[in-house]
Legacy VTK file of the C-alpha trace (Angstrom):
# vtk DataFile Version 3.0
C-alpha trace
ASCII
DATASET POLYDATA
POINTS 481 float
-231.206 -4.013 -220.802
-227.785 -6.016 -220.419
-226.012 -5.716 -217.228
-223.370 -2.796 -218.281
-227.002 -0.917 -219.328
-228.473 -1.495 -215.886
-224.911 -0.820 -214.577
-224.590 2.732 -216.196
-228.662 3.713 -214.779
-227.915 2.944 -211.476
-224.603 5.298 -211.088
-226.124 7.760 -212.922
-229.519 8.070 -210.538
-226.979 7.603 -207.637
-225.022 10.728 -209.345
-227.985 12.737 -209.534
-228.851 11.940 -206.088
-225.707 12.890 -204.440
-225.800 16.342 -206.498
-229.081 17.169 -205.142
-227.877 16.232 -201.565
-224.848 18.870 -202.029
-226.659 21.344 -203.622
-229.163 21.568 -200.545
-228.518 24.550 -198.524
-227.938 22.862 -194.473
-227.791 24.491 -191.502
-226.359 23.142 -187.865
-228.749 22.195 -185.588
-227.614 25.250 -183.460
-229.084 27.511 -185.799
-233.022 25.928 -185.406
-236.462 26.579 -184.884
-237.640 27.595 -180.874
-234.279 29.300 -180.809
-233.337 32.247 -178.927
-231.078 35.026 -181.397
-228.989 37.375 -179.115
-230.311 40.758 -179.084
-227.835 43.878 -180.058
-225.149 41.888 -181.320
-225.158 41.108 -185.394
-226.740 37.561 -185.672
-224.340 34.907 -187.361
-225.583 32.707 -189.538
-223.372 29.905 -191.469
-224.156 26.756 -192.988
-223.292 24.548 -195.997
-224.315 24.368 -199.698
-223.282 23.658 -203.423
-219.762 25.604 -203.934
-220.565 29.269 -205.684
-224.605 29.103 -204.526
-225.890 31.697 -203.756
-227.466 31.764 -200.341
-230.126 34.315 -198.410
-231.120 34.609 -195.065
-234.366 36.838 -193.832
-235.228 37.463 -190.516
-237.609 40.507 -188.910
-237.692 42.268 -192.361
-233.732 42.289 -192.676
-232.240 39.883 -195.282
-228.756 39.383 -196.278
-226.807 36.995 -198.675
-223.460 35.430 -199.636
-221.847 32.941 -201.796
-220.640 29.538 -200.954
-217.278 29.472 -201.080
-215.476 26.416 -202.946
-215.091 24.311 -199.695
-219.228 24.368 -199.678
-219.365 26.171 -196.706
-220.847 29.505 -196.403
-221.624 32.436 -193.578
-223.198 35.880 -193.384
-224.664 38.282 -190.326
-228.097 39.737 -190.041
-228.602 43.124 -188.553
-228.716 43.303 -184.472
-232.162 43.230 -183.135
-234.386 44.159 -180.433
-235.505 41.907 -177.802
-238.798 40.037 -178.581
-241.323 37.243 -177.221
-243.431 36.829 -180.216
-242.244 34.214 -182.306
-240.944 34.934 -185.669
-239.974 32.838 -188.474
-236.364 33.008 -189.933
-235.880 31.675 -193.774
-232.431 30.886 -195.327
-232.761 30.253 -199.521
-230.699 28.219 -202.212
-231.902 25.721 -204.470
-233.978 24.596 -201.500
-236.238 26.714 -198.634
-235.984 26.696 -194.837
-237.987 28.133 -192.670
-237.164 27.779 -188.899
-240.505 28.792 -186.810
-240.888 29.908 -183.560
-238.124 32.151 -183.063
-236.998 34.472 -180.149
-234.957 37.547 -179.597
-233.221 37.754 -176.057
-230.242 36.630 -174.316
-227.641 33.976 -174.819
-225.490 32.461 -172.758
-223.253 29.069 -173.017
-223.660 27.072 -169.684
-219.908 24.727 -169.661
-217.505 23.005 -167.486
-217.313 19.574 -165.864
-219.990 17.268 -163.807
-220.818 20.591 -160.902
-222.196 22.136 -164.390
-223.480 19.034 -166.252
-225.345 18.189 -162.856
-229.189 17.705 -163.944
-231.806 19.393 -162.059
-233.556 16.091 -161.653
-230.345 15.075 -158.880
-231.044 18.238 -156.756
-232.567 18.276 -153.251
-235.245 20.636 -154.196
-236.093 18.706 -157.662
-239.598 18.446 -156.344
-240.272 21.927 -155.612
-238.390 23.303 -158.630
-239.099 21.212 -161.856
-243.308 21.340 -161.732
-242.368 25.168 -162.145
-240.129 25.023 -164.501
-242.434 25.709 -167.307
-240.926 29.255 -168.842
-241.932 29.600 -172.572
-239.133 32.312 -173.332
-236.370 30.350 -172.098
-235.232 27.769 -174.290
-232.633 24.674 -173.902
-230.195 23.495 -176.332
-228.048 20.551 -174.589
-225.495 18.913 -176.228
-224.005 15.638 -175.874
-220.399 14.303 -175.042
-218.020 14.029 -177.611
-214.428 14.310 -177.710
-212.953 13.809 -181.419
-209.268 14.429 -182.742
-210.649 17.146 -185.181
-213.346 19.363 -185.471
-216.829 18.215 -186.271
-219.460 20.567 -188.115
-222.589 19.621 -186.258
-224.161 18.333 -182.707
-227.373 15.980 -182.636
-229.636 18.692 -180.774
-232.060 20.474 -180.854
-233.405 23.826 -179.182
-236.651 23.025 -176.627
-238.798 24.959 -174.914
-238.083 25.091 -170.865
-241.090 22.920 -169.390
-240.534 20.416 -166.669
-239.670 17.761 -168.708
-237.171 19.031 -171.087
-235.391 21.060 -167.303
-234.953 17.500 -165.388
-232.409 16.759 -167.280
-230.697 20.252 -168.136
-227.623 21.987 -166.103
-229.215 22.794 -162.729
-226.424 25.606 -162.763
-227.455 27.293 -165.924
-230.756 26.583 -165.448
-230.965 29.145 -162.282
-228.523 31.268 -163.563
-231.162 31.754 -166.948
-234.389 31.963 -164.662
-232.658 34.583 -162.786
-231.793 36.618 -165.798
-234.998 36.163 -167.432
-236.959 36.813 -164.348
-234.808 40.434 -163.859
-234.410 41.187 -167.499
-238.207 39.939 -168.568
-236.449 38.568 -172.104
-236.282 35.832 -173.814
-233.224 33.296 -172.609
-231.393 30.612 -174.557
-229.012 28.352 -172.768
-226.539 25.923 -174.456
-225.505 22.999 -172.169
-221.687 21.648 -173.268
-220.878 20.481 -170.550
-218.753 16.630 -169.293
-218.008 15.618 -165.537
-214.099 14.965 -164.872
-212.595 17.103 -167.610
-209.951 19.183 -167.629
-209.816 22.675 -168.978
-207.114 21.584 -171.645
-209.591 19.695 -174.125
-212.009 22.561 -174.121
-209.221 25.140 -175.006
-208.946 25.419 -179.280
-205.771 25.188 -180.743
-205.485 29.264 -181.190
-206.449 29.491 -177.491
-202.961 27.493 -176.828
-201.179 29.921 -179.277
-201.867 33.072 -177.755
-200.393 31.818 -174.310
-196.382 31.660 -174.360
-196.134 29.316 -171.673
-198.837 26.663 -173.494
-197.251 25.853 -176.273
-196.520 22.250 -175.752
-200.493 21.808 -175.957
-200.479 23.926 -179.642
-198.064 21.200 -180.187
-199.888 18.064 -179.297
-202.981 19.752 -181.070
-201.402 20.591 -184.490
-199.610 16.582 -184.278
-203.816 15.343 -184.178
-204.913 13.700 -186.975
-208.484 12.313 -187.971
-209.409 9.012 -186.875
-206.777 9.464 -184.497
-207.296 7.486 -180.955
-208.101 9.866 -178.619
-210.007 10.225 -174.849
-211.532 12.981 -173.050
-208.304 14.515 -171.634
-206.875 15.227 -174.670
-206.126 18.549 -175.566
-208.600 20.255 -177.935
-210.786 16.522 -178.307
-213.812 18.577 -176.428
-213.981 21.623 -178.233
-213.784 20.179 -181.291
-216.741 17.786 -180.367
-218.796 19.942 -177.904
-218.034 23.872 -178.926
-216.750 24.518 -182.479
-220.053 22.787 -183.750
-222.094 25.916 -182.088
-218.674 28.719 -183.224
-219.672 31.562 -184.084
-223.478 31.351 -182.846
-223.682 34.774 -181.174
-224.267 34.998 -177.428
-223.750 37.557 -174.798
-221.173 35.344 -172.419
-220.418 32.070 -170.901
-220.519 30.827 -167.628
-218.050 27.852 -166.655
-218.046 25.465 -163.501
-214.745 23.604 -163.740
-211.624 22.946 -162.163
-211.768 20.329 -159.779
-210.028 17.824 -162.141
-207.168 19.995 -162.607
-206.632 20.948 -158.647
-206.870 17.017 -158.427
-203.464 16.905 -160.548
-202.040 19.404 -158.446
-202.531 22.125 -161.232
-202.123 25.413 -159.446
-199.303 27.454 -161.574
-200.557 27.335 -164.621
-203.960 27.077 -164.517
-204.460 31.213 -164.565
-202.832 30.679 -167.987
-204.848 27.575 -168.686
-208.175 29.482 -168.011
-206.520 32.605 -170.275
-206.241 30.376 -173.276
-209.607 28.974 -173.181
-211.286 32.338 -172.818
-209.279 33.812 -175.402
-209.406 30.790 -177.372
-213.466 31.029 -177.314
-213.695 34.535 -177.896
-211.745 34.144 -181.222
-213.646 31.313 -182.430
-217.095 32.915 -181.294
-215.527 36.056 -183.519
-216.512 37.995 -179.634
-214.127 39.948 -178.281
-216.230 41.144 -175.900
-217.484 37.523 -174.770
-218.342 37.743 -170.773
-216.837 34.975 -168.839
-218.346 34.484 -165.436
-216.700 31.251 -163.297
-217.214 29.388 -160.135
-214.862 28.916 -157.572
-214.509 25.151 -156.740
-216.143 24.416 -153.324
-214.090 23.080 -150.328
-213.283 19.397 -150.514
-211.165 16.587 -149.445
-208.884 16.478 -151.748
-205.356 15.140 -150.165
-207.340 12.508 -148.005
-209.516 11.050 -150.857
-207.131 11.245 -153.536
-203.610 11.036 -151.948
-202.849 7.816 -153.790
-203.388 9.039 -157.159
-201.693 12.254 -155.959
-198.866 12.097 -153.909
-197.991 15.239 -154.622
-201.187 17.009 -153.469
-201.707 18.629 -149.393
-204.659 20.297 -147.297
-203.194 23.846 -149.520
-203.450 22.244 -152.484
-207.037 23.802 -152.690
-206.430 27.154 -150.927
-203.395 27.764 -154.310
-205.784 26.163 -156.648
-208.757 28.697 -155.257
-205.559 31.405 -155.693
-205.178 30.890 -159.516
-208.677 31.147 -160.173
-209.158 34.396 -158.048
-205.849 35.196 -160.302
-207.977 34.976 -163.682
-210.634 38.318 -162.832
-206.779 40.835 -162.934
-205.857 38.376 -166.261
-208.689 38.210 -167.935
-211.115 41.288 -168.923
-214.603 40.327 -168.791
-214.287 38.131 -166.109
-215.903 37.391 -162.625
-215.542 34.979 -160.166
-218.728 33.332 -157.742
-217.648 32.116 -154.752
-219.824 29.048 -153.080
-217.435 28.203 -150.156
-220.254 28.672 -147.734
-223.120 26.831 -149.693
-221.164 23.641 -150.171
-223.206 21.546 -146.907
-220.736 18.762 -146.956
-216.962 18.987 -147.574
-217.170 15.070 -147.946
-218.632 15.775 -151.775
-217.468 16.625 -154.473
-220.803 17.586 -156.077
-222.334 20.655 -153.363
-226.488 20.361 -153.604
-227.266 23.862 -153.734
-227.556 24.737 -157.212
-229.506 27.661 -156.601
-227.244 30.028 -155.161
-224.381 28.972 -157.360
-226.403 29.771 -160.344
-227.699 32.967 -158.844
-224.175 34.665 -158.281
-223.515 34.098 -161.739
-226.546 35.874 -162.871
-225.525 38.498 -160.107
-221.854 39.034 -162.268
-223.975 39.471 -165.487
-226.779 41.586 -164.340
-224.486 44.264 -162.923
-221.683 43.692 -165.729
-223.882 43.186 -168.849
-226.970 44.720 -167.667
-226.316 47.857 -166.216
-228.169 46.623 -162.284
-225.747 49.054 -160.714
-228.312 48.823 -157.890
-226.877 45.050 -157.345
-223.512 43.474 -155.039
-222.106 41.235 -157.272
-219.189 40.018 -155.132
-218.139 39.145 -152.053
-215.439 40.890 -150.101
-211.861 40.484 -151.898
-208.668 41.121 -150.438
-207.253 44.190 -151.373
-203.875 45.206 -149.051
-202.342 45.000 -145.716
-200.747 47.635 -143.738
-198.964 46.554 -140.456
-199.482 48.213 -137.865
-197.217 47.260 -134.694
-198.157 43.612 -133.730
-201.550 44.119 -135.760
-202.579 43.479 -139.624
-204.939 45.827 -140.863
-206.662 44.425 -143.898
-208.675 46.156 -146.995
-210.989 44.775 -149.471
-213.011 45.697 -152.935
-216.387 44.649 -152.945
-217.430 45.285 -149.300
-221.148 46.016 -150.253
-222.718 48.050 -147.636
-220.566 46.758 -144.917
-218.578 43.664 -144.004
-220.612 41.045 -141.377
-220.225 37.578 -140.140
-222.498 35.421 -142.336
-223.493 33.418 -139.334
-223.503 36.035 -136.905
-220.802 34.654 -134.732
-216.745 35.691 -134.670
-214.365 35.400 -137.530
-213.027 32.354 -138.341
-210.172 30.681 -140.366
-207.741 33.660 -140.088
-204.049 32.778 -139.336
-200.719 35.225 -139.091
-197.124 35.026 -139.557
-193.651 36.562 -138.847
-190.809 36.362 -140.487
-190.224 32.875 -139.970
-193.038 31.670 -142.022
-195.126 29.801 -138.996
-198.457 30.751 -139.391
-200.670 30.469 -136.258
-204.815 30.684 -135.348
-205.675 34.513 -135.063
-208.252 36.392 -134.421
-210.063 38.866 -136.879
-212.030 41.894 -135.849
-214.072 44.192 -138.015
-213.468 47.573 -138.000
-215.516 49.707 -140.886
-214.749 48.044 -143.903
-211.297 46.821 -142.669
-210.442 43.971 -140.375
-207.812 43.783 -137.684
-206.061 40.468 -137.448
-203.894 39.753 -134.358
-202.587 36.691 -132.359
-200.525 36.607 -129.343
-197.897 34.506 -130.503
-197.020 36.955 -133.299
-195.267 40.238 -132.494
-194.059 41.244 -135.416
-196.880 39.720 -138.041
-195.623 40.090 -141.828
-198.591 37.629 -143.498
-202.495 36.739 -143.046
-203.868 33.491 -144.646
-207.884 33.168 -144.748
-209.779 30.413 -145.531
-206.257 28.119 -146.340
-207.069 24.915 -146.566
-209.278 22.791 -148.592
-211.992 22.255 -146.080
-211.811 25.765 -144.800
-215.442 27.237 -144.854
-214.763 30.931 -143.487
-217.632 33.384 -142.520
-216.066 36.720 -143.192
-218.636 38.049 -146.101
-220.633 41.158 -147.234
-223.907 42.811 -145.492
-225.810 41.304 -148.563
-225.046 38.019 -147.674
-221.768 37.005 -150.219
-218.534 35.627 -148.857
-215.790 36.701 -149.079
-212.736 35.110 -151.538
-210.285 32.984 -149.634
-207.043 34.774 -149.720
-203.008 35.296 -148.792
-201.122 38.527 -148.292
-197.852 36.678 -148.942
-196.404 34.292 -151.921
-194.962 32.355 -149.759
LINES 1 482
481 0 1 2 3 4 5 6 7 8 9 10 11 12 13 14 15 16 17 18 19 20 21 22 23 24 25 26 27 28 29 30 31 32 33 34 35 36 37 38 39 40 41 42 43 44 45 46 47 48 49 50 51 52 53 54 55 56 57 58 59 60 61 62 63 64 65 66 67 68 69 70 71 72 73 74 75 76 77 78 79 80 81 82 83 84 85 86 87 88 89 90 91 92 93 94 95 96 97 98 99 100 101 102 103 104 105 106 107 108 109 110 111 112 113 114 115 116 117 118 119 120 121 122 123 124 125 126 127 128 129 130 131 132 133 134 135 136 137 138 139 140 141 142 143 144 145 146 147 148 149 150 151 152 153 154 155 156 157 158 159 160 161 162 163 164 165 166 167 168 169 170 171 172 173 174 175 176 177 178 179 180 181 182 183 184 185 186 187 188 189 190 191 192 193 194 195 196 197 198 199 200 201 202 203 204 205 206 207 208 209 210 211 212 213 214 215 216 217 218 219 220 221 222 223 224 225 226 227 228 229 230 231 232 233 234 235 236 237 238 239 240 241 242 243 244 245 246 247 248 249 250 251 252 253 254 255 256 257 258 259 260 261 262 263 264 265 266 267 268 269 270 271 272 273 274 275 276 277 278 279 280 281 282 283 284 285 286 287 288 289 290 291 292 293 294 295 296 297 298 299 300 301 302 303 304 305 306 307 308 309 310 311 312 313 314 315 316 317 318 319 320 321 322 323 324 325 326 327 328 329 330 331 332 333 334 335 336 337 338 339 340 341 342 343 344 345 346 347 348 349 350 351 352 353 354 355 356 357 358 359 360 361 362 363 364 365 366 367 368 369 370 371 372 373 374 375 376 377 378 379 380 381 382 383 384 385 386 387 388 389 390 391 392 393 394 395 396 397 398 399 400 401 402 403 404 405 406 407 408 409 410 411 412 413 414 415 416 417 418 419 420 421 422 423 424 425 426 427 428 429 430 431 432 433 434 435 436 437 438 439 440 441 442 443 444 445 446 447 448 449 450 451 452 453 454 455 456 457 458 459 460 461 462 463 464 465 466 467 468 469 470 471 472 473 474 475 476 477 478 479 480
């Protein structure tokens, strides 16, 4: 055979080849075997094949099918199901046959934010007490990796493990607590998806249609719709991390999210905006994840040094650069439905860190938020005290608050601390806070004629005032001072 002979073989096996690599039905790696499949919600499934194939999924008897549309990509839903241990095998058909084993029905949840969330149980204080335990068959891990790209990327190098002590060390201590507490309450299956990358900001996890359905964002729609592929890009820009790190896993169904972030963006002195910030995201996700009714549960960011440690990088930022930071996220549960806020201010140890140790608790207020919204616990306090009003009364504040539990209390037993009071001339000055029913009574001498009360105002302010179950309360101002 002469060289043009040879020549023609060869691109004609490589033809063949690359046909047979289209025409393969693919799935992401989200969609895998030892995965969990959230129960009562219709199951997504989507994937990639030849254009016009005809694909079909099966899954607990049910089966559905579509098309593949003329980009190659294709999607369909399976019927809701019931919660269930025993593993089950899901198949999805083309020219070729998969069959993903060891399947689960339960509870999903996406674990997200920056390093408080990405924070591996094998860095925890209690690492060797917790991870020899940490073998739970029905909760499953999917972690994913950090990647920030210019445009959305199909797929994520993962895969969905079984919780043992080896695959936990190295999962979200966060979301691993906040899953063993669900699964320990709810006695389902749990899946947990890690996405999460310390020092981000909230802007490069929002999607672009996040950014269009808040007004006041629009410059970041901008920047996103300018991106182009191959484009130079870092961590902080807008959109890079959901389009690495979340639309690979859009629309895998799931119950809610839980998100520990903010601490980069009170470090840039982000307080007015980021209510708006947090708004996009959330709506952002819940349009991608085709979930309107996507539960959002967040942590408030502990108490830190900010203006000492950072001043340099941050002129701008002061000691209530926290306190309005802490203000807009308390902001997000009236502008965002869905949403709930766990406060940590009094598990933080060590206001010199960044990073607070106790995981634990953190991840079991979260799971307190979902049990009694998603649940139906209605047994459970889910909150600490939050301010409600103020009524003056002479030279005394009166104070009322949602979420008093079966009484407020002094989490360490002693008196109320880090109240202050102002007049009209804005000076606010030490006070003291009594307890009376489920109001307090804040007073100081110096203030006859008190128009404001501050709590907990300043970024190493760890207050007491809480809940007879042990919560505490949300640092707060009467005035907008």
């Amino acid at each position: 055979m002469n060289n043009s002979g040879i020549a023609r073989t060869v691109l004609a096996v490589m033809v063949a080849l690359t046909s047979a690599v289209f025409a393969e039905v693919k799935l992401p790696n989200v969609i895998g075997s030892n995965m969990v499949l959230q129960q009562g919600k219709p199951i997504n499934l989507w994937g990639w094949a030849d254009a016009g194939e005809k694909v079909t999924a099966g899954f607990a008897g049910a089966r559905a099918s579509c098309t593949t549309g003329a980009d190659g990509k294709w999607a369909m839903q399976l019927p809701s199901q019931k919660a269930n241990s025993e593993a089950q095998i899901l198949t999805v058909s083309g020219t070729n046959k998969i069959t993903l084993e060891n399947i689960l029905v339960g509870e999903v949840w996406l674990c997200s934010g920056q390093s408080n969330m990405q924070f591996a149980m094998r860095k925890t204080q209690y690492k060797a007490e917790e991870i020899p335990k940490a073998n739970f068959s029905t909760i499953r891990l999917f972690k994913i990796g950090t990647k920030a790209l210019p445009v959305p990327t199909d797929n994520v190098p993962a895969t969905w493990q079984a919780c043992t002590p080896a695959t936990v060390a190295n999962f979200s201590a966060v979301g691993y607590h906040f899953g063993k507490n669900l699964h320990n309450e709810l006695n389902v299956p749990i899946g947990l998806i890690q996405s999460a990358w310390g020092g981000t900001e909230i802007e490069p996890w929002t999607p672009l249609v996040g950014f269009q359905k808040v007004s006041s964002l629009s410059k970041f729609a901008d920047q996103v719709k300018g991106l182009k592929a191959g484009e130079k890009i870092n961590n902080r820009t807008p959109s890079a991390i959901y389009n690495g790190m979340i639309y690979p896993i859009a629309p895998f169904t799931m119950s809610g999210a839980i998100w520990y972030q903010g601490e980069s963006n009170c470090l840039k002195g982000d307080t007015a905006n980021y209510t708006d910030k947090t708004l996009a995201m959330v709506n952002g996700w819940r349009t991608v994840f085709k979930q309107d009714d996507l539960s959002f549960y967040f942590v408030q960011i502990a108490p830190f040094i900010y203006e000492s440690r950072f001043k340099k990088r941050n002129s701008s930022l002061t000691v209530e650069s926290l306190p309005r930071f802490w203000d807009a996220q308390t902001a997000c549960m009236k502008a965002i439905p869905g949403c709930g806020m766990a406060v940590v201010t009094d598990i933080t140890g060590n206001v010199n860190n960044i990073h607070p140790a106790n995981k634990r608790d953190v991840g079991h207020r979260l799971a307190l938020w979902a049990l009694a919204r998603n649940y139906g616990k209605t047994d459970l306090v889910y909150s600490g005290p939050l301010y409600k009003s103020m009524q003056v009364q002479g030279n005394k504040v009166a104070i009322s608050f949602d979420y008093c539990g079966s009484g407020l209390n002094s989490l360490d037993g002693k008196e109320l601390t880090q109240f202050t009071v102002a007049g009209a001339d804005k000076k606010f000055v030490e006070a003291k806070a009594v307890m009376e029913g489920n109001q307090l009574v804040v007073t100081a001498p110096e203030v006859s004629s008190p128009v404001a009360v501050r709590f907990a105002w300043h970024e190493t302010a760890v207050g007491n005032l809480g809940n007879n179950e042990g919560l505490p309360a949300v640092p707060f101002r009467t005035d907008s001072w």
